[in-house]
Backbone as ProteinMPNN parsed JSONL, in Angstrom:
{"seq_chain_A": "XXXXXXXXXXXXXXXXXXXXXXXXXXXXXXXXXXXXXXXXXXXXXXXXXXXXXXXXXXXXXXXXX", "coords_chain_A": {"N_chain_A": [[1.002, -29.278, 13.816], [0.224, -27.609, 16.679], [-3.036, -24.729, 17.247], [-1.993, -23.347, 19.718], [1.03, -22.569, 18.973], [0.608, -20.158, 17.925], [0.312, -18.249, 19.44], [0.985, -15.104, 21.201], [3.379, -12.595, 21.657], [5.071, -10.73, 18.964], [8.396, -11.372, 18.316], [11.606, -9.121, 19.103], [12.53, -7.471, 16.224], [15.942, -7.326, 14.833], [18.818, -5.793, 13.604], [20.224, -7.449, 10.501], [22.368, -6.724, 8.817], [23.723, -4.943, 6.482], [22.962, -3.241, 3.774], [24.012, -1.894, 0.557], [23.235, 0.405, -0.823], [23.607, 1.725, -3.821], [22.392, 5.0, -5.286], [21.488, 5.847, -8.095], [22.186, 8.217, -10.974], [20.236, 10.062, -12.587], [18.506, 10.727, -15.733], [18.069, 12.095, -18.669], [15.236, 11.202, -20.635], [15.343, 9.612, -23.623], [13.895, 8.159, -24.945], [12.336, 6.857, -27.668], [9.309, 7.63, -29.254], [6.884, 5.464, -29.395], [5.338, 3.387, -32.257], [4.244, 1.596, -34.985], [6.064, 0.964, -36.464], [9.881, 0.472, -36.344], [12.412, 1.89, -37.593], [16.104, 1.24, -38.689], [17.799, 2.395, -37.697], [16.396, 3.467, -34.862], [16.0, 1.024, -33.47], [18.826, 0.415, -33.126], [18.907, 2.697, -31.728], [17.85, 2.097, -29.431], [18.86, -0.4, -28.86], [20.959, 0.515, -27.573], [20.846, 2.053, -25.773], [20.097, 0.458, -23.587], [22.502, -1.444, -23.471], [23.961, 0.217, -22.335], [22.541, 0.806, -19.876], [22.381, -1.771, -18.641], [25.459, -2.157, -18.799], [25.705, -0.106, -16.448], [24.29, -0.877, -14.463], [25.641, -3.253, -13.983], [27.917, -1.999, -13.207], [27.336, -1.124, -11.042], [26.947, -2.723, -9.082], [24.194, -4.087, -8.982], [23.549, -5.91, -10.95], [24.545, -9.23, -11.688], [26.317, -10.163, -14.362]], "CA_chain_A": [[1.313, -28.122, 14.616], [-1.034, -26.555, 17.151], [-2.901, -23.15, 17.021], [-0.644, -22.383, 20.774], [2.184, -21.944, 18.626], [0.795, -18.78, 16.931], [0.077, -17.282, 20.011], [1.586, -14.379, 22.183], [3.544, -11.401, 20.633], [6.062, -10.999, 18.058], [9.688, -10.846, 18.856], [11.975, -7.862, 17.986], [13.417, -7.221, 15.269], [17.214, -7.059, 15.188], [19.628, -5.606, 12.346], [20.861, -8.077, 10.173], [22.872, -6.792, 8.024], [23.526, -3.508, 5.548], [22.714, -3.395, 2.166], [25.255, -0.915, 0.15], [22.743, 0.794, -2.334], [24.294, 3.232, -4.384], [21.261, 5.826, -6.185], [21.509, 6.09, -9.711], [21.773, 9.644, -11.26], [18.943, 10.448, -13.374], [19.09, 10.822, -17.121], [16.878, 12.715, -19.757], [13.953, 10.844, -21.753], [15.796, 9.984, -24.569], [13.416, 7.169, -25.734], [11.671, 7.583, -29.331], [7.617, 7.389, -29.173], [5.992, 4.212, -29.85], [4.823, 3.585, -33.438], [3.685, 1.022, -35.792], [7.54, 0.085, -37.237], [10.8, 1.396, -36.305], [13.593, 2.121, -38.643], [17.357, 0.367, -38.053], [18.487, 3.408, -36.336], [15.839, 3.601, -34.08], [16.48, -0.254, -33.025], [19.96, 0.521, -32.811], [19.856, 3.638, -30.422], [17.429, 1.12, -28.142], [19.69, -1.394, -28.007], [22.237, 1.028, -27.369], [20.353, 2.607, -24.311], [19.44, -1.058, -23.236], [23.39, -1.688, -23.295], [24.489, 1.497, -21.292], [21.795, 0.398, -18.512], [23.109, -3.039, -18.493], [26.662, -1.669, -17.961], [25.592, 0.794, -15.402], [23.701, -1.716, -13.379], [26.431, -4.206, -13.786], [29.008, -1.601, -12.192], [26.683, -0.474, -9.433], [26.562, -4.016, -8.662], [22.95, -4.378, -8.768], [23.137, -7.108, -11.922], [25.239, -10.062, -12.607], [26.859, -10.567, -15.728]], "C_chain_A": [[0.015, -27.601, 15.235], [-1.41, -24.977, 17.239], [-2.073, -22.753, 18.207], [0.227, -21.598, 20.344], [1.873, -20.633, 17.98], [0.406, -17.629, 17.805], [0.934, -16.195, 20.723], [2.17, -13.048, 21.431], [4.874, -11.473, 19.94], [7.301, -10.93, 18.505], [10.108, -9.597, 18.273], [12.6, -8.3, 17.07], [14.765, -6.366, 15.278], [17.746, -6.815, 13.112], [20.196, -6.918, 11.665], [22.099, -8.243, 9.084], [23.143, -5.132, 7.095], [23.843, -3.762, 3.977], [23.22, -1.696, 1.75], [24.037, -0.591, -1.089], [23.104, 1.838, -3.021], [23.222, 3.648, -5.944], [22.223, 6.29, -7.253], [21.48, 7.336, -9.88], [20.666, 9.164, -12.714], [19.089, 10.847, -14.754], [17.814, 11.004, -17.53], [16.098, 11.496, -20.286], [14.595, 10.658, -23.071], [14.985, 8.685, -25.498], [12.634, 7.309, -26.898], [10.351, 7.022, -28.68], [7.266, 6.34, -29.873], [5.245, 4.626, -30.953], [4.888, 2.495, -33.781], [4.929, -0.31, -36.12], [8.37, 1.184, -36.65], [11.588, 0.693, -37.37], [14.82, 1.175, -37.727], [17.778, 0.961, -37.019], [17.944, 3.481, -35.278], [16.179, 2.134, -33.304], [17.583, -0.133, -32.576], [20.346, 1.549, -31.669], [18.672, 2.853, -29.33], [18.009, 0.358, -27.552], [20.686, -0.785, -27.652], [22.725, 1.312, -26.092], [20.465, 1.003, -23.408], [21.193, -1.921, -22.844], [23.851, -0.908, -21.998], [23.846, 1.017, -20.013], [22.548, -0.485, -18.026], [24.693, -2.826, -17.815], [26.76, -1.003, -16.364], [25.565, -0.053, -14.273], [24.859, -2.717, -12.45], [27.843, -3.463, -13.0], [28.703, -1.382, -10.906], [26.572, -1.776, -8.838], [25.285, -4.698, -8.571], [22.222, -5.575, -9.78], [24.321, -7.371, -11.752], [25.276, -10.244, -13.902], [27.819, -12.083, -16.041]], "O_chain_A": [[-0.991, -27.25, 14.618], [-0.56, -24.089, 17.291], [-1.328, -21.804, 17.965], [0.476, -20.462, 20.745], [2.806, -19.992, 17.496], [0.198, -16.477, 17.426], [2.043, -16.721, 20.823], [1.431, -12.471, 20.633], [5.731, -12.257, 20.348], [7.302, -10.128, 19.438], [9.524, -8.994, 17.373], [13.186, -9.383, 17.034], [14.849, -5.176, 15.581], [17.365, -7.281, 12.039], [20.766, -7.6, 12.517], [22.629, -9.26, 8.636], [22.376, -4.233, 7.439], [24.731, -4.322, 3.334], [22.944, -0.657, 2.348], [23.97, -1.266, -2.116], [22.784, 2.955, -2.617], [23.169, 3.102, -7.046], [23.306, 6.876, -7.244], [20.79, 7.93, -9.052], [20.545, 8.192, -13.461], [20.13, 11.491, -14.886], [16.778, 10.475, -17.128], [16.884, 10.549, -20.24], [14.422, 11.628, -23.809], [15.43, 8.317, -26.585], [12.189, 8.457, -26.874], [10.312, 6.169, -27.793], [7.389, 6.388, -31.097], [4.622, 5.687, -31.004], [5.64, 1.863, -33.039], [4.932, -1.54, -36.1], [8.013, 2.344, -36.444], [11.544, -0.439, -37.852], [14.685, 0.624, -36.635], [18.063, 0.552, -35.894], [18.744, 3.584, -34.348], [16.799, 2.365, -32.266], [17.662, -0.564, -31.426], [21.345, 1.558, -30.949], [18.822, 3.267, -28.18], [18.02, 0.142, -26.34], [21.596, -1.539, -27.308], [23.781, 1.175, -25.475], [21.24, 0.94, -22.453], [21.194, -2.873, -22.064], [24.047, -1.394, -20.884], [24.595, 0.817, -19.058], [23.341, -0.246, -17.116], [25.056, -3.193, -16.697], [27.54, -1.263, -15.448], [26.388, -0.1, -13.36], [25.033, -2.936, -11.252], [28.661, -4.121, -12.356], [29.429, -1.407, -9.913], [25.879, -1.745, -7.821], [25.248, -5.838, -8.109], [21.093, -6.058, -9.703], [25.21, -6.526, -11.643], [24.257, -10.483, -14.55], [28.22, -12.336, -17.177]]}, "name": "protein", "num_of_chains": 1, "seq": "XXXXXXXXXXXXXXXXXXXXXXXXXXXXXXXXXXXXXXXXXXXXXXXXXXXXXXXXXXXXXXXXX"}
């Protein structure tokens, strides 16, 4: 390929499309503070949060499942 081809000016830019994003509502801090060891419970309300996201995401369409 020669440098010609990289000359002159860019074309426009045309719409291609619309992307459907639907904003998340916002939710409290409910994560425990980093430490050393956690307890079961503490594991358990992580993976709990870590589920709920997962769902969320997966309704807003923004993950496959």
């Amino acid at each position: 390929m020669s440098e010609d081809n990289f000359g002159g000016t860019p074309g426009t830019w045309k719409p291609f499309g619309i992307v459907n994003m639907i904003k998340a509502n916002s939710s409290a801090d409910t994560a425990i503070a980093a430490g050393g060891t956690y307890t079961q419970s503490e594991v358990q309300s992580i993976l709990t949060e870590l589920r709920e996201l997962k769902s969320k995401m997966s309704t807003a369409g923004i993950l496959a499942v």
